[in-house]
C-alpha positions in Angstrom: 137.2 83.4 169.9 140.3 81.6 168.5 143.5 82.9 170.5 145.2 82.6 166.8 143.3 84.9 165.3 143.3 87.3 168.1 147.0 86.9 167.7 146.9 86.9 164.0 144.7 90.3 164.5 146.9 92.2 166.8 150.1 92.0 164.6 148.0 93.1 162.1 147.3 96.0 164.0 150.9 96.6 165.4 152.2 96.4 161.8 149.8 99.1 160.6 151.1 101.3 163.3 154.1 102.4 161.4 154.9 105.1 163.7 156.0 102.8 166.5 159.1 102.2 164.7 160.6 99.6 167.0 157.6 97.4 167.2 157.0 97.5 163.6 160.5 96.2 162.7 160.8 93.5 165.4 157.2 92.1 163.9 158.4 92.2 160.2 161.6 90.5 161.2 159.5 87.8 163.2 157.5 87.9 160.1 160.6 87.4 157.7 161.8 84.4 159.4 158.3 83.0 159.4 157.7 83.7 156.3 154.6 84.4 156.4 152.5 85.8 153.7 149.4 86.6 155.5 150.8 90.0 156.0 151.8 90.7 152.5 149.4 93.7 152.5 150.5 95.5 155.8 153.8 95.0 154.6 153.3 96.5 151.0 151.4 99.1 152.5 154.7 99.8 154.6 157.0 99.7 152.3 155.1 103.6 151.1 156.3 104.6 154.7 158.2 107.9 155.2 160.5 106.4 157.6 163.5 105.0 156.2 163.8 101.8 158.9 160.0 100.8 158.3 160.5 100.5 154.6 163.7 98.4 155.4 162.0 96.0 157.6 159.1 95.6 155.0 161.2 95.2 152.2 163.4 92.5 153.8 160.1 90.8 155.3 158.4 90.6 151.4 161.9 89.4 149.9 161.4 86.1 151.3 157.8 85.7 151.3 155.9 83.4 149.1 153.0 85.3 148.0 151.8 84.4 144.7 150.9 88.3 143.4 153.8 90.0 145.2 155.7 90.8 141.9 152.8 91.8 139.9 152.3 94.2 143.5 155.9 95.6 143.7 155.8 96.3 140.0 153.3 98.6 140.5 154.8 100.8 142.9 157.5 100.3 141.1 155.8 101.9 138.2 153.8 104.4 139.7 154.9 107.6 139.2 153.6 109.3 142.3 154.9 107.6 144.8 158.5 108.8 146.1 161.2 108.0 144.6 162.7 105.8 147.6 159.5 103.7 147.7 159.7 102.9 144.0 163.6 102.1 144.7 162.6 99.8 148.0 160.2 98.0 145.5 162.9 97.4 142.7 165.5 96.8 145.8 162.7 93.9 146.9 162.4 92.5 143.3 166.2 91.6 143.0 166.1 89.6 146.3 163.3 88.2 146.4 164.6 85.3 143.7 161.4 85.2 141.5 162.2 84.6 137.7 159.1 87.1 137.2 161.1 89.4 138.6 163.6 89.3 135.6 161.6 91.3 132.9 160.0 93.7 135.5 163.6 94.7 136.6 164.9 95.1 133.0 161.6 97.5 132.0 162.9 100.1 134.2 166.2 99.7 132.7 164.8 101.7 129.6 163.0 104.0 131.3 164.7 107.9 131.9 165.1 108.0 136.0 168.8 107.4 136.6 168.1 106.7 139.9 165.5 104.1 138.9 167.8 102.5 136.5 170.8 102.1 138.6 169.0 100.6 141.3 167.2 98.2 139.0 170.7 97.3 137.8 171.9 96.3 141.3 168.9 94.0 141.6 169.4 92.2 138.4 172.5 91.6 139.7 171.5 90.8 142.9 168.8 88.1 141.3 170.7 86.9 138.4 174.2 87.0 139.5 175.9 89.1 136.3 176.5 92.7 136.7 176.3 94.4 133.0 175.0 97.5 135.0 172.2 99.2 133.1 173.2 98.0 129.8 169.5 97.2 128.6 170.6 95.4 125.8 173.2 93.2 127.0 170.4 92.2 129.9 167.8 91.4 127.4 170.0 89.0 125.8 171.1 87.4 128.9 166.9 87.4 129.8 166.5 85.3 126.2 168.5 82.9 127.0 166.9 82.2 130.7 163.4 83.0 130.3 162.5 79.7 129.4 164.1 77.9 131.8 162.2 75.3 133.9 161.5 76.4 138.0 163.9 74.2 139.0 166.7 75.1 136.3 166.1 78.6 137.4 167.0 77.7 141.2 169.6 75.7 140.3 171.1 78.3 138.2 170.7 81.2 141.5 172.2 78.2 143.9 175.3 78.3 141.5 175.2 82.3 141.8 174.9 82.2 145.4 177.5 79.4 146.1 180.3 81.7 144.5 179.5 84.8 145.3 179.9 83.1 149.3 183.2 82.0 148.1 184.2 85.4 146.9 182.9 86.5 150.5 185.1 84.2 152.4 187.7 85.0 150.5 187.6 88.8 150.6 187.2 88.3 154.6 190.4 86.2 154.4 192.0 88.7 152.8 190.7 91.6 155.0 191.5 89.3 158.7 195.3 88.8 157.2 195.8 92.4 156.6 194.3 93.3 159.8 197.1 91.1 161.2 199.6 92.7 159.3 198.3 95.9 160.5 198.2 94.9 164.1 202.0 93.9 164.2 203.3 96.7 162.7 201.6 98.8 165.6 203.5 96.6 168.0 206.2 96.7 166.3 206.3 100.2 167.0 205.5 100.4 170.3 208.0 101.4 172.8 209.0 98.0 175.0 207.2 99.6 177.9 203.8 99.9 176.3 203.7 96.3 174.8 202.5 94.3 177.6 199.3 97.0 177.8 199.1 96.0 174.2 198.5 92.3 174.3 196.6 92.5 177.2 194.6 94.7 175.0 194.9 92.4 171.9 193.7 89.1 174.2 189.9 90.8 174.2 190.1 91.0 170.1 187.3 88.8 168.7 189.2 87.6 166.0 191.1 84.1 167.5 193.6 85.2 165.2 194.5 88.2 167.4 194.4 86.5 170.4 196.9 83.8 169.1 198.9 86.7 167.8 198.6 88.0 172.0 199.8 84.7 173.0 202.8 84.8 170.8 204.2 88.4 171.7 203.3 87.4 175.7 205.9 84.7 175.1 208.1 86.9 173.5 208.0 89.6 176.4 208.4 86.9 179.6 212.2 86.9 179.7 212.6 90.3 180.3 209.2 91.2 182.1 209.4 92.7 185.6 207.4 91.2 188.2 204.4 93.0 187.7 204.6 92.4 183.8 205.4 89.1 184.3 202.6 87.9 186.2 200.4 90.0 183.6 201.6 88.1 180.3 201.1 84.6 182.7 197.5 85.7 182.5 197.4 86.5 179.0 198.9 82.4 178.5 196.2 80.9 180.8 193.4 82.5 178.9 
């Protein structure tokens, strides 16, 4: 026999074992940066799992997968009324990342359907595909769908690109803004420590991921040194040579 299709079969196998939790999501995620779309079906079947971390693994494994039915699929669970109401949401929660123009009109169909929960989520993943957020305002999507539906493939991946470049920027710049308040934060602690607990503190500060912090530790060790005791003083040397 083939050892690749041996192989091929016993992932097959493990990701139909939904119960072993563990296994399952380390083979989707192997899956996911594969993306491989031979096990489009296990994972589909997966995403009806009861347990919460399965359906997450399978739905981030089918996001990027190529398969060539995989909308038509999700919009049936999406649509099927007897399946739970978190499977139908994983299914909509799939559609909005996976990037698919199909997507699009399969998204804004649930918007005019009567299950809040249904219609919020498919609001997030129009936003998450198209990059616009007009919640679950039906109308103002199906405008914004009639002016993109007949954009060419590569107009349409263009257009997400653009999406996905600023919403990074915005990213970067709301984790500026979050790193410079937690610097803010972190010498007004300092600045109210008594003198005797500070060189605990930069010692403490030196093991901070951010480099920010650690230049911070570097700067108040400098500031301490003149009137360090011995023991203090060979401490904040320390924190300087690292």
């Amino acid at each position: 026999p083939d050892p690749a299709d041996d192989a091929e079969c016993t992932v097959r196998q493990a990701l139909e074992q939904t119960e072993e939790v563990d296994v399952f999501t380390a083979l989707a995620g192997a899956v996911r940066i594969c993306r491989d779309d031979r096990f489009a079906d296990e994972l589909l079947d997966a995403l009806r799992s009861v347990r919460p971390a399965v359906r997450q693994a399978a739905a981030e494994a089918l996001a990027v997968l190529p398969h060539a039915d995989l909308t038509l699929r999700l919009k049936q669970v999406a649509e099927d009324d007897k399946l739970e109401l978190p499977v139908r949401q994983a299914a909509l929660w799939v559609l909005g990342r996976s990037g698919r123009k199909d997507a699009a009109p399969v998204l804004i169909d649930q918007l005019d359907g009567d299950n809040e929960a249904l219609q919020g989520c498919a609001a997030d993943a129009l936003a998450e595909l198209a990059g616009q957020d007009f919640g679950a305002d039906a109308a103002r999507w199906k405008e914004w769908w009639g002016r993109h539906k007949d954009l060419s493939n590569e107009r349409w991946l263009e257009m997400r690109l653009a999406c996905q470049t600023s919403r990074v920027r915005r990213l970067e710049g709301d984790l500026e803004r979050a790193r410079m308040q937690m610097l803010r934060l972190q010498q007004q602690v300092y600045g109210r420590l008594p003198p005797a607990d500070r060189p605990a503190y930069v010692q403490a500060a030196l093991e901070q991921d951010d480099p920010m912090v650690r230049a911070l530790a570097g700067h108040w060790a400098l500031e301490l040194l003149p009137a360090a005791d011995a023991a203090q003083r060979k401490a904040l040397v320390q924190v300087l040579l690292r």
